[in-house]
C-alpha positions as CSV (number, residue, x, y, z in Angstrom):
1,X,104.7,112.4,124.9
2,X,103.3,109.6,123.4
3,X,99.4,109.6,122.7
4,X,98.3,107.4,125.8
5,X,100.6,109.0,127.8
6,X,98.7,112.3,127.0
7,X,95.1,110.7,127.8
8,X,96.6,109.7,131.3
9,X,97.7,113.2,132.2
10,X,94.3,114.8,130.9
11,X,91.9,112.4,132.7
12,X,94.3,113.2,136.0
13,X,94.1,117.0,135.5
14,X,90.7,117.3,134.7
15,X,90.0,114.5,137.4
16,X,87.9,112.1,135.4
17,X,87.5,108.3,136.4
18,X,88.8,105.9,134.3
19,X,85.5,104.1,134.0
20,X,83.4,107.2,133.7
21,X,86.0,107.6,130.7
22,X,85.5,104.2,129.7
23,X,81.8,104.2,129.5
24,X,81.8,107.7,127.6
25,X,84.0,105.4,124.4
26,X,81.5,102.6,125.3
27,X,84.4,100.3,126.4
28,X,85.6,98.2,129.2
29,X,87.3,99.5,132.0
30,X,90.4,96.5,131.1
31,X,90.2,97.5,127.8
32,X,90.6,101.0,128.5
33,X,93.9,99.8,131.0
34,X,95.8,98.1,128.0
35,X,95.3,101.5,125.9
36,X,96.7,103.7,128.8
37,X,99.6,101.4,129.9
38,X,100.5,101.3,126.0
39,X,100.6,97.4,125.6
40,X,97.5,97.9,123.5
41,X,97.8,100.4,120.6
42,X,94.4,102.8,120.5
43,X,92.4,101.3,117.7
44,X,92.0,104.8,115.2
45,X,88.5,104.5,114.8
46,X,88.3,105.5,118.6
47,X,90.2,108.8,118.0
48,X,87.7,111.1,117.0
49,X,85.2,109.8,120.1
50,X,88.5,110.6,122.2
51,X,89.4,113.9,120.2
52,X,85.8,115.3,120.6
53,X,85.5,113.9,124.7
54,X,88.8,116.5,125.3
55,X,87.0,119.1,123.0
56,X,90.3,119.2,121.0
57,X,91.4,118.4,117.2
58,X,92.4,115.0,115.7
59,X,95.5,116.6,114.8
60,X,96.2,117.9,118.3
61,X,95.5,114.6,119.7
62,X,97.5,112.7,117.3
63,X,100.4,115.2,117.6
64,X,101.0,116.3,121.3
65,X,104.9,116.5,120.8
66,X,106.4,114.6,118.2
67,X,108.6,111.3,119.3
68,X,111.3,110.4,117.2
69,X,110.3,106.5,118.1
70,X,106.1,106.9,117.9
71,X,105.0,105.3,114.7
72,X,101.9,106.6,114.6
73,X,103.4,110.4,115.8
74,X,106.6,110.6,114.1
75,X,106.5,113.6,111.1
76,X,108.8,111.0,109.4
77,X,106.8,108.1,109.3
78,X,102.8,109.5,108.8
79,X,100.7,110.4,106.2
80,X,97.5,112.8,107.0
81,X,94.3,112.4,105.2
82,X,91.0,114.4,105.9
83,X,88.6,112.2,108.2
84,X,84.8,112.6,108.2
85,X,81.8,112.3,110.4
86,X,79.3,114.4,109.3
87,X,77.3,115.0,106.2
88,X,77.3,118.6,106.1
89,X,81.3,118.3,106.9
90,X,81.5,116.2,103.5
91,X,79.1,118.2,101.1
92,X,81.3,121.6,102.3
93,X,84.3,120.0,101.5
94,X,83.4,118.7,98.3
95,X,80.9,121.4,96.6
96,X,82.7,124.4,98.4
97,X,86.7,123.1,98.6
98,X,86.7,123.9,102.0
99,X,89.6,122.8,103.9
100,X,88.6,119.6,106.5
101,X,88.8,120.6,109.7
102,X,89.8,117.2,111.1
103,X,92.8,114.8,109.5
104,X,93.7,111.4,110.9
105,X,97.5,110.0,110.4
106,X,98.6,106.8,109.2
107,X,101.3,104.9,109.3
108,X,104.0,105.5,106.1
109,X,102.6,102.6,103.7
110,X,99.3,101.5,104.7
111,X,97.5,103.5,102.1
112,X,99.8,102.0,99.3
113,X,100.6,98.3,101.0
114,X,97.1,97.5,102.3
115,X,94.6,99.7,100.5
116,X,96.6,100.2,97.3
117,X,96.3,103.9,97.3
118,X,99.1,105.9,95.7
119,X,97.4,109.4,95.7
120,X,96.9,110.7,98.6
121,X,95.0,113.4,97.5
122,X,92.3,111.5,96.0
123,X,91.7,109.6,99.8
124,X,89.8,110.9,102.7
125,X,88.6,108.5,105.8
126,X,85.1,108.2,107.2
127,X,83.3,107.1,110.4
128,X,81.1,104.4,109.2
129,X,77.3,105.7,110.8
130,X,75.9,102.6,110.7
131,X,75.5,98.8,110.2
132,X,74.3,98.6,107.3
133,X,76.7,97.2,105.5
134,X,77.8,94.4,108.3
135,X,77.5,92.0,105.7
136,X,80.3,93.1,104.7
137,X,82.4,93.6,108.0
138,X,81.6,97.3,108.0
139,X,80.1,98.3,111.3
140,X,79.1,101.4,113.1
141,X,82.2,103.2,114.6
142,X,84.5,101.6,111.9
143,X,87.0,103.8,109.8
144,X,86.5,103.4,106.2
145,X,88.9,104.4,103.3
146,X,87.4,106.3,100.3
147,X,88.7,107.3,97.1
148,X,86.7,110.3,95.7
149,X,84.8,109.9,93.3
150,X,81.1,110.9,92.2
151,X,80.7,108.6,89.6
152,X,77.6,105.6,89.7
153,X,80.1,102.7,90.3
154,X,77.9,99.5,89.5
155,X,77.9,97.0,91.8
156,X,81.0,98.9,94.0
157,X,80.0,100.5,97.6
158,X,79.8,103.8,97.4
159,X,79.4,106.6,99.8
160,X,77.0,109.2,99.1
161,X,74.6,111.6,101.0
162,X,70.7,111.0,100.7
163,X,68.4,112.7,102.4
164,X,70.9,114.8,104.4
165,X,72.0,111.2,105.9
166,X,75.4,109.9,105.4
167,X,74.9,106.7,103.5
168,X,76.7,103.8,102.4
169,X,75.7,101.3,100.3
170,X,76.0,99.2,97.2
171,X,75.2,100.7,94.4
172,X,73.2,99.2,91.2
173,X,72.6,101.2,87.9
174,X,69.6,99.8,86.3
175,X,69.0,102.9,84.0
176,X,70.7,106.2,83.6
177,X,68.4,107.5,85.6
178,X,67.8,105.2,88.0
179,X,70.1,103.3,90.9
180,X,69.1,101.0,94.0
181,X,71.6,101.2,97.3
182,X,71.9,98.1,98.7
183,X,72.8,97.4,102.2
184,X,73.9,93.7,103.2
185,X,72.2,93.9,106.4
186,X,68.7,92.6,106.2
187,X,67.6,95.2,109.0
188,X,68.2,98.0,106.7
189,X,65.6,99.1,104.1
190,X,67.2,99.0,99.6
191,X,67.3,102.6,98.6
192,X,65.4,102.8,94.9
193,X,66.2,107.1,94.0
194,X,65.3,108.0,90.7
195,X,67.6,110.7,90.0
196,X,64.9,112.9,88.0
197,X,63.5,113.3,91.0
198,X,65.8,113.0,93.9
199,X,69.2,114.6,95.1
200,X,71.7,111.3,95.4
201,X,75.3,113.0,96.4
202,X,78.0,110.4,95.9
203,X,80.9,111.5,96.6
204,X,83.2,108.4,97.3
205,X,84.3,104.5,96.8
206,X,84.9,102.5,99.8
207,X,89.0,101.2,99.1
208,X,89.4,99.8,102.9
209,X,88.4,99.3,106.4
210,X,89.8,99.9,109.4
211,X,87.6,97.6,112.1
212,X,87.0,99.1,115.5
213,X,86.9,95.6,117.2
214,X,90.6,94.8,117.8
């Protein structure tokens, strides 16, 4: 079964409304059509929305039965990285090396063909919390690709936590102890942190995004 096919038997068994569905993932109704009729493929920044609505796993959602002709399904043709929403998700995984609870597939050879990843183990994916850096076509919703890293990349966007807020940002060293976070969005306020005094937890460098608008 492939992956819209499932979404049309769950919203029938648990009698939900297409549009009441529609308007929970902040969609159209017609939008929401092309997905289940499968002549639209489900963007993957809508998957945890989806995964959470059905109280289930990404990897549950992604994987209902495997389909030797699903791209996106097939054991033969994916590669699974950990995907992130949260802050307190991130800092356990990172400071503690605790297993992510959630992991998105993608197709064999978009890491290394579009992103130019070749170790998977040094990716992870992350739902972009706001806009930011729109300036940069990064908006809220979006699925962003990080390679981990917790060094002060000049003038690179990083992805750190501040605050207990998941942030991201450019970053600019102007001391060793000191670094501005710059969003390209005029609506959002520059982050000065001098590190003597504040906690700054970077823990990524943006590599790719994966746009939510189709």
């Amino acid at each position: 079964m492939e992956i819209h096919e499932f979404i049309k038997s769950a919203l029938r068994s648990k009698k939900i409304q297409h549009k009441d569905f529609a308007e929970e993932l902040g969609i159209s109704p017609g939008k929401l059509s092309t997905w289940l009729t499968g002549r639209v493929s489900i963007p993957l920044s809508y998957i945890v929305p989806i995964s959470k609505f059905f109280g289930m796993s990404v990897e549950d959602l992604l994987n209902p039965s495997v389909s030797e002709d699903a791209t996106m399904i097939s054991a033969s043709s994916i590669e699974a990285i950990s995907l992130f929403s949260k802050a307190k998700e991130i800092k356990s995984f990172f400071e503690d090396d605790i297993p992510a609870s959630n992991y998105i597939r993608l197709p064999l050879g978009l890491l290394s063909n579009f992103f130019g990843v070749n170790d998977l183990s040094s990716v992870f994916a992350l739902i972009a919390p706001d806009n930011s850096m729109s300036g940069d076509k990064i908006s809220i919703g979006d699925m962003i690709i990080c390679k981990k890293t917790q060094q002060r990349l000049d003038g690179k966007i990083i992805t750190a936590i501040y605050k207990d807020d998941l942030i991201i940002r450019r970053a600019l060293v102007s001391s060793p102890n000191k670094i501005k976070l710059l969003p390209s969005d005029p609506r959002y306020d520059e982050l000065s942190i001098d590190l003597e005094q504040e906690e700054l937890f970077i823990f990524g460098q943006l590599v790719g995004v994966m746009s939510r608008k189709e």
